[in-house]
C-alpha positions in Angstrom: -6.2 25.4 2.6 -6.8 28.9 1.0 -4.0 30.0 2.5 -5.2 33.4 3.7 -2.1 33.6 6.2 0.1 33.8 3.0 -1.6 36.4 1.1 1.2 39.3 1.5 3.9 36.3 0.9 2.8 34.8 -2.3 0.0 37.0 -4.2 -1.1 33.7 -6.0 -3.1 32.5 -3.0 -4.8 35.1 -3.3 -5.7 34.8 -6.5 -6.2 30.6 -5.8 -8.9 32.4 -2.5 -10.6 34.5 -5.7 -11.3 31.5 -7.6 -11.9 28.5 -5.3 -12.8 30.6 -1.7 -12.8 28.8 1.5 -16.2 26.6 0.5 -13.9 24.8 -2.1 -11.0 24.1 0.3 -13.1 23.4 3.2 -14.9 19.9 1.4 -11.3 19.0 0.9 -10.1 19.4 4.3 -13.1 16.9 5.3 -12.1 15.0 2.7 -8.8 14.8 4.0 -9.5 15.0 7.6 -11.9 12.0 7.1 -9.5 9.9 5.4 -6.8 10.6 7.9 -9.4 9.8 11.1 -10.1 6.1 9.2 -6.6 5.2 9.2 -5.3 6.3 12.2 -5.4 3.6 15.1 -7.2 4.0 18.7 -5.0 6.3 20.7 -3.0 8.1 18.3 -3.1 11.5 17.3 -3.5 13.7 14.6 -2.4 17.4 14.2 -4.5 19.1 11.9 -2.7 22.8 10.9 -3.6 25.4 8.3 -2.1 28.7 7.0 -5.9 30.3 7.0 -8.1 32.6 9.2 -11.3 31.0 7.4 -13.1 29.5 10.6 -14.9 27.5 8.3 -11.5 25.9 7.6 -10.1 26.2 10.9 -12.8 25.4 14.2 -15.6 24.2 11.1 -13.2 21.6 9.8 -12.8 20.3 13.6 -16.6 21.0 14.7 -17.3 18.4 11.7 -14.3 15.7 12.6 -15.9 15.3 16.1 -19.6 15.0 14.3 -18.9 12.4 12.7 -16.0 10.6 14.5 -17.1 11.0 18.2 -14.5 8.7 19.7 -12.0 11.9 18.7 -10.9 14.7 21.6 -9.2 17.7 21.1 -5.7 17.9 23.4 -4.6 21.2 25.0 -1.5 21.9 23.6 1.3 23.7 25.4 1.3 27.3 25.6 3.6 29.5 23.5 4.2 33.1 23.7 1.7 34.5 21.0 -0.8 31.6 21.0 -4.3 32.5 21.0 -7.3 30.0 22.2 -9.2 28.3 18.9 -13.0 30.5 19.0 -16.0 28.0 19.0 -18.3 31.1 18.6 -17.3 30.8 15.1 -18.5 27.4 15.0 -22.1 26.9 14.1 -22.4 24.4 17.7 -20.4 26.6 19.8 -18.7 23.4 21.3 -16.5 24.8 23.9 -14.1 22.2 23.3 -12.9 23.9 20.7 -11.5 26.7 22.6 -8.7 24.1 23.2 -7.6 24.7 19.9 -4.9 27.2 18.9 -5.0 30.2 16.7 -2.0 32.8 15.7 -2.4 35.9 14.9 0.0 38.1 13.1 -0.4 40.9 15.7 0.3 38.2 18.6 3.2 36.5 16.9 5.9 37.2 14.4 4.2 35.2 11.3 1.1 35.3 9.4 -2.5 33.5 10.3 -2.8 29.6 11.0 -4.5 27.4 13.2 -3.6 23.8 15.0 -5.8 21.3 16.4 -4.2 18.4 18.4 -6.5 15.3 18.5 -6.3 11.5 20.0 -8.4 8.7 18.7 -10.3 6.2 20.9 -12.4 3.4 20.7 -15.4 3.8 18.6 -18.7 3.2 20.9 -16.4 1.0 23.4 -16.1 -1.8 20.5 -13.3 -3.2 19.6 -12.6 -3.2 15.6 -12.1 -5.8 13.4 -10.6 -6.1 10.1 -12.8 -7.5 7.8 -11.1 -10.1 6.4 -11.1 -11.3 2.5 -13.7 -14.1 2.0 -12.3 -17.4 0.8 -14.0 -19.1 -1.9 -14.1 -23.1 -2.8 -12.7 -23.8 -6.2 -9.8 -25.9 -7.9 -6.5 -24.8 -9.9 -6.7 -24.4 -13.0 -6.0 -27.8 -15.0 -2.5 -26.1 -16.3 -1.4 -25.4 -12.9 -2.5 -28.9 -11.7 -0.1 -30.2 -13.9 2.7 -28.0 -13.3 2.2 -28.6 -9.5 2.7 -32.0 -9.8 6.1 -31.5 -9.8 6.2 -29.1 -6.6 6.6 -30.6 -3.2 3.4 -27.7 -1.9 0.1 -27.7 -3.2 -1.6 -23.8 -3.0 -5.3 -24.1 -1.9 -7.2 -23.0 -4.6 -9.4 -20.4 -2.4 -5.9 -18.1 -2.1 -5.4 -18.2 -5.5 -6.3 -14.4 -7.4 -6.4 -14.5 -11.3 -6.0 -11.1 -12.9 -5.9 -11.4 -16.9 -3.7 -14.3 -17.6 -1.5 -13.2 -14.3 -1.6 -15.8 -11.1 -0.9 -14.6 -7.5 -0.8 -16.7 -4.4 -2.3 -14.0 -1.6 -1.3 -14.6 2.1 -3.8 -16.6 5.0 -6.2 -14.4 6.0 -5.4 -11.3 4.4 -7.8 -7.7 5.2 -9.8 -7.1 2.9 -8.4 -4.8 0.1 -10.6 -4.2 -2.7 -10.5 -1.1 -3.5 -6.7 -0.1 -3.0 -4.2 -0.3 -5.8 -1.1 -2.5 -5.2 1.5 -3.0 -7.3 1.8 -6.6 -5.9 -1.0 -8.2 -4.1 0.8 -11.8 -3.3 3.4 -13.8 -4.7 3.3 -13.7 -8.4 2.8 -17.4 -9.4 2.9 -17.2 -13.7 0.8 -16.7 -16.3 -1.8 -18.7 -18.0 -0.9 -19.1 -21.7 -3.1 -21.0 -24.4 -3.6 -23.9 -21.6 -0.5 -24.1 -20.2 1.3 -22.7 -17.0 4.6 -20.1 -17.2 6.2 -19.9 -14.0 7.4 -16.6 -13.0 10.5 -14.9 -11.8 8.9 -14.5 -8.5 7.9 -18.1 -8.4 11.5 -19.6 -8.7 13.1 -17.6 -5.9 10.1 -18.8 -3.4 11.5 -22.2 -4.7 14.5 -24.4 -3.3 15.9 -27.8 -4.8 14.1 -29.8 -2.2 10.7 -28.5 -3.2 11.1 -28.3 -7.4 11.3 -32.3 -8.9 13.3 -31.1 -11.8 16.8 -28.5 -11.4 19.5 -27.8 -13.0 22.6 -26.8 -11.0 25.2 -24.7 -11.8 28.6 -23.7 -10.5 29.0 -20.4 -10.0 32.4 -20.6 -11.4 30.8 -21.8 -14.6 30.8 -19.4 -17.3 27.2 -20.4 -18.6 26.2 -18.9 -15.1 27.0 -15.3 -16.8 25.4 -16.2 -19.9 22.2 -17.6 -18.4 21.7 -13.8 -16.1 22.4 -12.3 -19.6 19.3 -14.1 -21.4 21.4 -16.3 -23.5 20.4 -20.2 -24.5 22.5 -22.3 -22.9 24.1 -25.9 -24.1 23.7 -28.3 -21.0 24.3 -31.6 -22.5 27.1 -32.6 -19.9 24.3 -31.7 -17.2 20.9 -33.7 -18.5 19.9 -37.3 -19.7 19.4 -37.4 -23.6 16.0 -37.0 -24.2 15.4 -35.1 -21.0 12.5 -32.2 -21.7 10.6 -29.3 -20.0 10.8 -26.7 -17.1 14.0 -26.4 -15.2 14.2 -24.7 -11.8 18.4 -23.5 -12.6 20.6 -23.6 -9.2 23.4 -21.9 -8.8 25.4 -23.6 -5.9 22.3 -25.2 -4.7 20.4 -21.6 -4.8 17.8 -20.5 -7.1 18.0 -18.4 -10.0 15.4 -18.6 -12.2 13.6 -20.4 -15.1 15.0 -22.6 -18.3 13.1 -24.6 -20.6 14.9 -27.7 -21.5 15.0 -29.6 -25.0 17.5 -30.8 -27.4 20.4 -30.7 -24.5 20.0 -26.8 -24.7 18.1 -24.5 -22.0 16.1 -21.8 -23.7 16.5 -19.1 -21.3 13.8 -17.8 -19.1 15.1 -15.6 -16.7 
């Protein structure tokens, strides 16, 4: 806010009120407000404070919330020694409900100027809300992944499947619709897509077990190539594999997963 309650505590809202002035702050707050009214679910509640006399920041900033979000109410708070009633005469409606708003003064209370609105959420025009929900499109893997799949006791419908770059991620069943918002991690990271062929990822071989990857490698974890794998090292595994025996390894340690090796040569090159 412009933070005209903190003027004689800190002399660089002031200068911040000089530059911006309570215009400035006040989009923000609806910005904010806005934001804050979208995600919050029918019947909870939302306390909106500020450290400002500015009634465009203070009842304004609440007059507009119930504008535009109708299913909103203002709560009377309890009373406090030194709490004043919010003013709708400084609104531009006048909407008494805003006298259930509170406003401290510093010559009611010990303190300096701010404002609090307590509000509850309910059902937007009686209807109940729905998600919207991420469409699903037809389609088939890609021919790498067809081939590495072969080999994995689950097949991933196609229509779940997200390709960003050359990165592969599974998403969940009927997940919201979330374009738009940034996630580090939409879904389970499958692999990559290299110069037609399929990596499988990190993330990949702990979703894994031995009963649903054709081709593992176990380990005990009292053997020492156990420490040498985690460390990135190739491994010799000739007392472990067929001569002749080729390609991707899901590694078990004491029948658990650990990761990826690709074999050749009676060596694992390591893919952890």
């Amino acid at each position: 806010c412009s933070g005209e309650g903190m003027f004689r505590k800190d002399k660089k809202m002031a200068k911040a009120w000089e530059e911006h002035g309570p215009e400035f702050f006040s989009r923000l707050q609806r910005s904010i407000i806005t934001q804050a009214a979208q995600m919050l679910k029918p019947g909870g509640m939302l306390l909106y404070s500020t450290c400002t006399f500015d009634a465009l920041e203070n009842e304004g900033t609440i007059e507009y919330l119930l504008q535009e979000y109708p299913e909103f109410q203002i709560l009377e708070m309890t009373p406090y020694e030194g709490f004043s009633r919010g003013r709708p005469e400084f609104s531009s409606s006048g909407n008494p409900e805003l006298a259930k708003t509170v406003r401290i003064f510093p010559h009611h209370m010990h303190g300096e100027g701010h404002f609090l609105a307590l509000l509850k959420k309910g059902e937007a025009d009686g209807e109940e809300k729905t998600v919207p929900r991420r469409e699903r499109t037809g389609g088939k893997l890609p021919e790498a992944m067809e081939e590495f799949f072969r080999d994995v006791s689950w097949k991933p419908d196609p229509a779940r499947l997200e390709i960003h770059g050359e990165q592969v991620y599974y998403m969940p069943e009927d997940i919201p619709d979330v374009r738009g918002l940034r996630f580090l991690r939409t879904g389970l990271y499958l692999g990559e897509l290299k110069k037609q062929r399929f990596e499988p990822s990190q993330a990949f071989a702990m979703a894994l077990s031995r009963d649903t990857y054709a081709h593992t490698l176990t380990l005990s974890s009292a053997d020492e190539r156990v420490i040498r794998y985690l460390k990135g090292e190739t491994i010799d595994v000739d007392d472990l594999v067929q001569s002749g025996e080729k390609g991707w390894r899901l590694v078990l340690v004491d029948g658990y997963p650990l990761g990826w090796g690709k074999l050749g040569g009676g060596t694992l090159k390591n893919k952890y």
